[in-house]
Short mmCIF file of the C-alpha atoms (twelve columns), coordinates in Angstrom:
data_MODEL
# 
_entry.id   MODEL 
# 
loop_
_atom_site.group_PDB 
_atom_site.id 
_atom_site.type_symbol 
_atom_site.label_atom_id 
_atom_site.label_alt_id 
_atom_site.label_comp_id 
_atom_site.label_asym_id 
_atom_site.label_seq_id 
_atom_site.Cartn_x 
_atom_site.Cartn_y 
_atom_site.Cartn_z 
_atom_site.pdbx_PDB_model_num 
ATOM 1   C CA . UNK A 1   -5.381  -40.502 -23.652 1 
ATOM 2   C CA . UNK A 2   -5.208  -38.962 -20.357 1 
ATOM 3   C CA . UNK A 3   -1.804  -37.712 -21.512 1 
ATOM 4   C CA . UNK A 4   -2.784  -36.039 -24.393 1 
ATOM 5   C CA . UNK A 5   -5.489  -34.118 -21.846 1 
ATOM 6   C CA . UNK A 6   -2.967  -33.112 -19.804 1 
ATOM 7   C CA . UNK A 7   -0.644  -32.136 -22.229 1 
ATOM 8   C CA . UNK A 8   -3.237  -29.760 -24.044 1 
ATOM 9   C CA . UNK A 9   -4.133  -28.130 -20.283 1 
ATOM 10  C CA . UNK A 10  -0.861  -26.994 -20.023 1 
ATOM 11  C CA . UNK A 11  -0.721  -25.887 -23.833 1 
ATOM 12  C CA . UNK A 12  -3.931  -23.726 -23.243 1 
ATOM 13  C CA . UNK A 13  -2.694  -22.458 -19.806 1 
ATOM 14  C CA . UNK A 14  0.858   -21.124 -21.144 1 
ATOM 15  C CA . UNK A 15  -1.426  -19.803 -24.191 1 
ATOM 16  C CA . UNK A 16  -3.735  -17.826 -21.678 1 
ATOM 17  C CA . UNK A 17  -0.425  -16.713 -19.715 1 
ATOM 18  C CA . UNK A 18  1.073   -15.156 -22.595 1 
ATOM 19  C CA . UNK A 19  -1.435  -13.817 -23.700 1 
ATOM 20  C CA . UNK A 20  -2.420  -11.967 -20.777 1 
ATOM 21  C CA . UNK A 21  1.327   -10.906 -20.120 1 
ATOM 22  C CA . UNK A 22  0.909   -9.207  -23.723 1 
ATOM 23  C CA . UNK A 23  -2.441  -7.662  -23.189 1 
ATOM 24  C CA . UNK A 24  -1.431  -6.351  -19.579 1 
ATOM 25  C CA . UNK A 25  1.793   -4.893  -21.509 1 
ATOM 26  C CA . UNK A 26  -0.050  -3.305  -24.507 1 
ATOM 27  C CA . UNK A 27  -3.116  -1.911  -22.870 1 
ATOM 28  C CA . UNK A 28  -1.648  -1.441  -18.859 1 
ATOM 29  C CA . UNK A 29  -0.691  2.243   -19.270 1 
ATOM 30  C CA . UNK A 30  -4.271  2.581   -21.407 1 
ATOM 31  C CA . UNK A 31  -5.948  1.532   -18.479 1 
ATOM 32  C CA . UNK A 32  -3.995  3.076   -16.156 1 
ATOM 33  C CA . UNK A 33  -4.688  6.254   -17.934 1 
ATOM 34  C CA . UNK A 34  -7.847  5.828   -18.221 1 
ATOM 35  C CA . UNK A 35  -8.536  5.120   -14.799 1 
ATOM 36  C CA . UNK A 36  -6.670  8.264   -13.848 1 
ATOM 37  C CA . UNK A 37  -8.580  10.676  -15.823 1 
ATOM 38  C CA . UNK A 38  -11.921 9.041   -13.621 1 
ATOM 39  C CA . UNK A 39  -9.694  9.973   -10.616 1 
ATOM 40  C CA . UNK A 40  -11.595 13.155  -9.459  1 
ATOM 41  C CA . UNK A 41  -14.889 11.779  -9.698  1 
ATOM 42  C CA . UNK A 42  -13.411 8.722   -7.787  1 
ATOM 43  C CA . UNK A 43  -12.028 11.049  -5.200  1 
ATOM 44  C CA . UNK A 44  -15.607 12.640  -4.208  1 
ATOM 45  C CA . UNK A 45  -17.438 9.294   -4.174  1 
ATOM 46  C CA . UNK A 46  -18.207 9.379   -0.501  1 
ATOM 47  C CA . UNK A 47  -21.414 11.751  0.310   1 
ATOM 48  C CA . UNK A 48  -20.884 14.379  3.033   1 
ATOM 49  C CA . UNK A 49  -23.840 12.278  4.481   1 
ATOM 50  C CA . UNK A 50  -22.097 8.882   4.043   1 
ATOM 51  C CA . UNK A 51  -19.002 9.426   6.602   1 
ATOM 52  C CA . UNK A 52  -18.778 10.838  9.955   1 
ATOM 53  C CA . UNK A 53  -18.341 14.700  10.488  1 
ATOM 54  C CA . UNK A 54  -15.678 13.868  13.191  1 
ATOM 55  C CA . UNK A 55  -13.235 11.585  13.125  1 
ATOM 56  C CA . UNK A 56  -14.710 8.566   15.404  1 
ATOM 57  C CA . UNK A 57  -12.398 6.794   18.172  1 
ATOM 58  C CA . UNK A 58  -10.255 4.355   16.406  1 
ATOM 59  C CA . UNK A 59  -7.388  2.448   17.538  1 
ATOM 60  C CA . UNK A 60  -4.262  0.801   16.014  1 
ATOM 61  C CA . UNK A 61  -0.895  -0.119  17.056  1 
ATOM 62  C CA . UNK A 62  2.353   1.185   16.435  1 
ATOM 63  C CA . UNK A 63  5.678   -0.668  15.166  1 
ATOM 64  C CA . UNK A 64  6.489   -1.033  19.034  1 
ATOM 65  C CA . UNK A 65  3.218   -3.251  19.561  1 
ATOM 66  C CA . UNK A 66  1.685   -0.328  21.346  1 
ATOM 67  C CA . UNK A 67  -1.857  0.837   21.389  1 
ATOM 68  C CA . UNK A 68  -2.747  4.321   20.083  1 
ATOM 69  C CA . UNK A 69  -6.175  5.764   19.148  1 
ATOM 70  C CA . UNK A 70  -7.482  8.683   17.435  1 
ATOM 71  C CA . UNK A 71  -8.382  10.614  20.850  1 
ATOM 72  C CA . UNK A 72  -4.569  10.747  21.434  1 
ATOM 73  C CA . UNK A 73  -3.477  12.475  18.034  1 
ATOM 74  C CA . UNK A 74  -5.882  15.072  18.759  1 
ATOM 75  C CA . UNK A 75  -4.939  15.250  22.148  1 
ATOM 76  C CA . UNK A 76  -1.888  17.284  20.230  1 
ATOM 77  C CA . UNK A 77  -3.875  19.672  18.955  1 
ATOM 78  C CA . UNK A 78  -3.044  19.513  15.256  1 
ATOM 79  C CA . UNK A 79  -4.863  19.002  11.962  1 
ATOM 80  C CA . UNK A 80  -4.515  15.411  10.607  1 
ATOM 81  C CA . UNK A 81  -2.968  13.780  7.821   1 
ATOM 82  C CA . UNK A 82  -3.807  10.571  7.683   1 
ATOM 83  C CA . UNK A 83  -2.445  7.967   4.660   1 
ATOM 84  C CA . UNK A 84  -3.952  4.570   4.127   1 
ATOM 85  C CA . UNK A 85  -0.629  2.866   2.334   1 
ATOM 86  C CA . UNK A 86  0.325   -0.788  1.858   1 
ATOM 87  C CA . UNK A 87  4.117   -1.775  0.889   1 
ATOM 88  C CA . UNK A 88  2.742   -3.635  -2.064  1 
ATOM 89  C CA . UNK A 89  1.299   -0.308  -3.747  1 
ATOM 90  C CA . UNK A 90  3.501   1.672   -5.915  1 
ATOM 91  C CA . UNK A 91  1.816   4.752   -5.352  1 
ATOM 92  C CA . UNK A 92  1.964   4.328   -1.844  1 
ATOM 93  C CA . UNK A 93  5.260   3.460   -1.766  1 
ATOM 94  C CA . UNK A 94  6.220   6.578   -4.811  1 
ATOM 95  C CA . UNK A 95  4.668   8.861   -2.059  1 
ATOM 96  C CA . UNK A 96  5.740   8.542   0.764   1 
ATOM 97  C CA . UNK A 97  9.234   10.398  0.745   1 
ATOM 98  C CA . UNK A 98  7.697   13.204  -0.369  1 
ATOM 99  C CA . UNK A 99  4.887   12.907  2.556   1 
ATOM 100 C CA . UNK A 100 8.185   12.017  5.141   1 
ATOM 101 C CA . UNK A 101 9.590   15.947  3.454   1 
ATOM 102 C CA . UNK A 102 6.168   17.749  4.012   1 
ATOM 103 C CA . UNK A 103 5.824   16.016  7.465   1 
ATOM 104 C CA . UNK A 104 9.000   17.467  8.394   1 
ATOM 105 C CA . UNK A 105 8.044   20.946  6.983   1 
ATOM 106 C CA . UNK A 106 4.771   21.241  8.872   1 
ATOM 107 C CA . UNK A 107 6.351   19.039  11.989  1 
ATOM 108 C CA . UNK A 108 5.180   21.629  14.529  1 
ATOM 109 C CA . UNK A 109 1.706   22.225  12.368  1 
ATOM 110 C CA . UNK A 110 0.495   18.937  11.417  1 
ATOM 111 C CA . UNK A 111 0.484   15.323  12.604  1 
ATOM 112 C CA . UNK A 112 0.874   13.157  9.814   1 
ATOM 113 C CA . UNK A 113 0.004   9.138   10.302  1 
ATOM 114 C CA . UNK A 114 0.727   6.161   7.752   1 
ATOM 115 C CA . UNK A 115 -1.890  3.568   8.472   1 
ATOM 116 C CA . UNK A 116 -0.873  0.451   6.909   1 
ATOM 117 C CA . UNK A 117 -3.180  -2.025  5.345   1 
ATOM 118 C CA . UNK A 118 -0.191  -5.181  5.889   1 
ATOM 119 C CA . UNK A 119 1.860   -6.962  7.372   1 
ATOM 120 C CA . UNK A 120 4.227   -5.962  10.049  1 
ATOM 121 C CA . UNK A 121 7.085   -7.491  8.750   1 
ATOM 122 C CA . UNK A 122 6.349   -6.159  5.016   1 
ATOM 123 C CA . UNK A 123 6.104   -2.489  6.976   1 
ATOM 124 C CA . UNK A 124 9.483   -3.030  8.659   1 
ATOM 125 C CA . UNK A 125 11.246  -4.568  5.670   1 
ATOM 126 C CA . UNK A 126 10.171  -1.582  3.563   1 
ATOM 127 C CA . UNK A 127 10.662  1.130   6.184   1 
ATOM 128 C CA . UNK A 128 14.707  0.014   6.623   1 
ATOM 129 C CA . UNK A 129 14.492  -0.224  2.834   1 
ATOM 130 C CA . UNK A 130 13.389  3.154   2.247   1 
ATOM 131 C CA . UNK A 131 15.652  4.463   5.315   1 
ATOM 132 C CA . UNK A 132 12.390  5.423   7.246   1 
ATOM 133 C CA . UNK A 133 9.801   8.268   7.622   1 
ATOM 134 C CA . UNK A 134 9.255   11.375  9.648   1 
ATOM 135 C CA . UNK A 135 5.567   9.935   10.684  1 
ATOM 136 C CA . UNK A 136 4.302   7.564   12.883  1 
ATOM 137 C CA . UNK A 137 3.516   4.295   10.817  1 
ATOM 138 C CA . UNK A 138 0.592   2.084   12.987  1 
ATOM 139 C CA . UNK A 139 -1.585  -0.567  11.642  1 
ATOM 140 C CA . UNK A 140 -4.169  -2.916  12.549  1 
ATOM 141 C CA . UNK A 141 -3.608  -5.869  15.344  1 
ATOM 142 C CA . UNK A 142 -4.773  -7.571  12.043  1 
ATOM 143 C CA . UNK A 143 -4.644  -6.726  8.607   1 
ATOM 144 C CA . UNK A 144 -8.668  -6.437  8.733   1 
ATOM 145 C CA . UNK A 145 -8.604  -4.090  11.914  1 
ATOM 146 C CA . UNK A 146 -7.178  -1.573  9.613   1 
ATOM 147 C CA . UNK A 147 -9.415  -1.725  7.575   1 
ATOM 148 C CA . UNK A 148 -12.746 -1.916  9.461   1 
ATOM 149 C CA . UNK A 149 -11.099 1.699   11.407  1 
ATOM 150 C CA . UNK A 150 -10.727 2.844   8.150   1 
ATOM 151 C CA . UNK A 151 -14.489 2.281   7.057   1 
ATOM 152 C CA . UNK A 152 -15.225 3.851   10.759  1 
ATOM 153 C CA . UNK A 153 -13.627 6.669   9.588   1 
ATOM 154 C CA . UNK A 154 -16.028 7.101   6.151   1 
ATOM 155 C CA . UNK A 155 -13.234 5.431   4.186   1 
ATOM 156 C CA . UNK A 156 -13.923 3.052   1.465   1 
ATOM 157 C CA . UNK A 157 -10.857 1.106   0.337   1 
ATOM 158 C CA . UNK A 158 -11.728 0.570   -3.156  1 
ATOM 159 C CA . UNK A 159 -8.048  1.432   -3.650  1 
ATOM 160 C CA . UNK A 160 -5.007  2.916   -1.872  1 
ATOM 161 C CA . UNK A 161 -3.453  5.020   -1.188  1 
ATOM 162 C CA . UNK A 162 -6.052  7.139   0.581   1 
ATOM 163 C CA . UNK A 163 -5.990  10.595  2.223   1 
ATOM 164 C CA . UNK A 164 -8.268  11.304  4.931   1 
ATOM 165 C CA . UNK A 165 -7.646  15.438  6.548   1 
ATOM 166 C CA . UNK A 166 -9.144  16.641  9.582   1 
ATOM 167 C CA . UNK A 167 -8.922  20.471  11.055  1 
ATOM 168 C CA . UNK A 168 -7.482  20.506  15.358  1 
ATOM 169 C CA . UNK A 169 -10.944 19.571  16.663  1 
ATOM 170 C CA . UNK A 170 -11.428 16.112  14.371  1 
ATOM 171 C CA . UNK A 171 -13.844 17.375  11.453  1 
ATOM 172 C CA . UNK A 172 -13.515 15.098  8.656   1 
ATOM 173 C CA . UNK A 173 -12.142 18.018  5.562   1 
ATOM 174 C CA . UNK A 174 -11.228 15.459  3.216   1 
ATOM 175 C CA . UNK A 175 -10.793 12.038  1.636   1 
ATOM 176 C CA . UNK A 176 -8.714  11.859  -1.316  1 
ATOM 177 C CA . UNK A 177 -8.083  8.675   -3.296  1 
ATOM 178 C CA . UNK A 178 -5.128  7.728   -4.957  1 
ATOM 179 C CA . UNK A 179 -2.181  9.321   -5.031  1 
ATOM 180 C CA . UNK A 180 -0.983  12.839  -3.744  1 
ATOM 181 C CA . UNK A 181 1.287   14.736  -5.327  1 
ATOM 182 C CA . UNK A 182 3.307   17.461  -3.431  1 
ATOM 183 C CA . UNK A 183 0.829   20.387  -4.665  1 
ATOM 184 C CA . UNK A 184 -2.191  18.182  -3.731  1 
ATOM 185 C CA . UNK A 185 -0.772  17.555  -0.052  1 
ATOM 186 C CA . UNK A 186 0.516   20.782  0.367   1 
ATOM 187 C CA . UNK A 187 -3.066  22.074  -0.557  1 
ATOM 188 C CA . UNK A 188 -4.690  19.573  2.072   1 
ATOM 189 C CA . UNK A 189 -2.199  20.841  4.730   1 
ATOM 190 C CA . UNK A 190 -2.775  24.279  4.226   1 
ATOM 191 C CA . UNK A 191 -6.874  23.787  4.141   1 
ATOM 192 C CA . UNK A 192 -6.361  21.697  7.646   1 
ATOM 193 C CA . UNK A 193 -4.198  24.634  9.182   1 
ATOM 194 C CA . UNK A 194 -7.044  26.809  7.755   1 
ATOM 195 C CA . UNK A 195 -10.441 25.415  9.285   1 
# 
């Protein structure tokens, strides 16, 4: 008897596997579109009331294991580009050598920062894999660090990747979520150069 149990627990599981293999095939790009065309409400979900006007004193630490903080990039006196990523989001990951291309086009304008919401050793395996980036990649001393400085910041992480601007002086311009494409960022430079 207990075999029979058994047997039909697998049965069902493999049933429900399948099954939601097929439905993630037939309706993933539905849902995906779907999702998308939401995507500009999604990106103004955060009240000019509900984050900070100025970008508060964070901290994180580099690939080297050292500290930096927020204070120092706009000790440099440049807007801010700041990208929440992760190496296991394809957007993220679509991204970034287009965000490494802009970096080095506004180099002298604009300090761009990948803040990673992993592992170091995900973030190094996927940085030799892509050949590297033209920005500083830092992340938390732990995974959750990253993501506390990013709710510091006015960030919600319902999602990545995330876009938060700032003019020179630190005022919060801009929080976009999801994906950038090269028109968006450009437009997000150019606004940060502007105010």
């Amino acid at each position: 008897m207990k075999k029979k149990q058994v047997l039909l627990i697998i049965v069902v599981a493999v049933i429900a596997a399948v099954l939601g293999v097929v439905a993630g095939r037939l309706l993933g790009p539905e849902l995906r579109d779907a999702l998308n065309d939401g995507a500009d409400s999604a990106r103004f979900a955060h009240e000019p009331s509900a984050r900070p006007e100025r970008l508060p004193e964070v901290s994180f630490i580099d690939l080297d294991g050292n500290i930096v903080t927020s204070s120092e990039w706009l000790a440099e006196g440049k807007p801010l580009f700041i990208n929440f990523w992760a190496t296991w989001c394809k957007p993220c990951r679509e991204e970034m050598p287009m965000l490494s291309a802009l970096q080095e086009k506004y180099r002298d304008e604009v300090l761009m920062i990948g803040v990673a919401i992993d592992n170091r050793e995900a973030i190094t395996e996927f940085l030799d894999f892509l050949g590297g980036v033209s920005y500083p990649i830092v992340l938390g001393r732990q995974e959750l660090d990253a993501i506390e400085a990013a709710n510091r910041m006015g960030v919600d992480l319902v999602g990545l990747p995330i876009t938060l601007t700032t003019d020179r002086k630190g005022t919060i311009i801009d929080i976009h979520m999801g994906e950038v494409d090269e028109a968006e960022a450009t437009a997000l430079i150019e606004r940060s150069l502007r105010d």
